[in-house]
N, C-alpha and C positions, 0 to 999 in steps of 0.2 A: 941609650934612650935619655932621652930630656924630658922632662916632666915639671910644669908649673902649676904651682896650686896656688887657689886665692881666696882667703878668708875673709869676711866680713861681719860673723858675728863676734860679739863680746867675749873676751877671752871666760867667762863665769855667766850662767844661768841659762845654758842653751851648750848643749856638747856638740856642736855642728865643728866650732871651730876645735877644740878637742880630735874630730874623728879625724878633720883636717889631716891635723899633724900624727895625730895617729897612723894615718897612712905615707904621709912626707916621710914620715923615720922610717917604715916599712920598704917604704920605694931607694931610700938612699942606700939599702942595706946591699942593690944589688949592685955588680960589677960592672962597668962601665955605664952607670946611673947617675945624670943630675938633678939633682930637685932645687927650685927655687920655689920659695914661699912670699907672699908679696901679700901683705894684711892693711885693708882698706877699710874705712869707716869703722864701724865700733871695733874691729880687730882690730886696730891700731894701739890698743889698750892690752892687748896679746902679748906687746915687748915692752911690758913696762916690767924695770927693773924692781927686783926686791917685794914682789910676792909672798906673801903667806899663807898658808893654805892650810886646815886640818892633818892631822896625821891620818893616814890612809885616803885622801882626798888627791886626785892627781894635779901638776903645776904646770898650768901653760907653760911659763918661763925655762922651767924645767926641761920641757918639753923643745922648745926652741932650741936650749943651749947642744941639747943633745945632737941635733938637726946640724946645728953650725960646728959640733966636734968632727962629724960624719963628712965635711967638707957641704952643704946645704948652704946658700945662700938667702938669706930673709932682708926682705925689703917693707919698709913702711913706709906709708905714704906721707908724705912731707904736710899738704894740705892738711889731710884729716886729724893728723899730728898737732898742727895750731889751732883746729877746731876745737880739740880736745885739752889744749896746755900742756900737751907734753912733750916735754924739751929733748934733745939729742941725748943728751948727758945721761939722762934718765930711764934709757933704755937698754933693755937685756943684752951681758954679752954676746956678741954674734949678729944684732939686730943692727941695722944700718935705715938710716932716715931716705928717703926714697924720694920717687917723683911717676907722673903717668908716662911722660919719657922714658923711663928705665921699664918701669911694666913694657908699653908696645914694645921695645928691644927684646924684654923676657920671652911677650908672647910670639913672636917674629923667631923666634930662636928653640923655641919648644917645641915638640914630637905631638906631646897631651895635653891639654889644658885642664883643670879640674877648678871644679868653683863649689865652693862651702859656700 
């Protein structure tokens, strides 16, 4: 099964994009399972590198990286990227700068769609 998730909230102040990925690591955990995650508008702040976060507090980043150990594909979107200043370099292991080209590809290629 393929499965593409697409986030849009800020990685902090709203646990939408959280449950997101809380379910993307859920779904990757199964056998013969793909998950691609593709984080647009304020979740493009989702793969930014080098987060800190309270102790006991959960880490998007964190969260991502674990996605992309799982073999999990994360896509950001290039545009919302320069909307925001944030550079390639700058972003989380695993996280790859993106385009709506690759999303239609994702979604054309996907089982389920699921939108945070």
């Amino acid at each position: 099964m393929n499965y593409l998730i697409i986030l849009n909230d800020p990685p902090y102040g709203s646990e939408r994009s959280y449950n997101g990925l809380r379910l993307a690591n859920s779904l990757a955990k199964g056998e013969r399972t793909s998950v691609s995650v593709f984080l647009m508008g304020d979740a493009a702040a989702c793969a930014a590198a080098g987060q800190i976060t309270p102790n006991g507090y959960y880490s998007i980043e964190r969260m991502l990286k674990i996605l992309a150990s799982k073999g999990g594909k994360i896509g950001v979107c290039g545009t919302c990227m320069d909307a925001r200043g944030l550079k390639p370099e700058a972003l989380a292991n695993g996280a790859q700068r993106s385009s709506l080209e690759e999303l239609t590809g994702w979604t054309r290629e996907a089982d389920k769609v699921i939108v945070f």
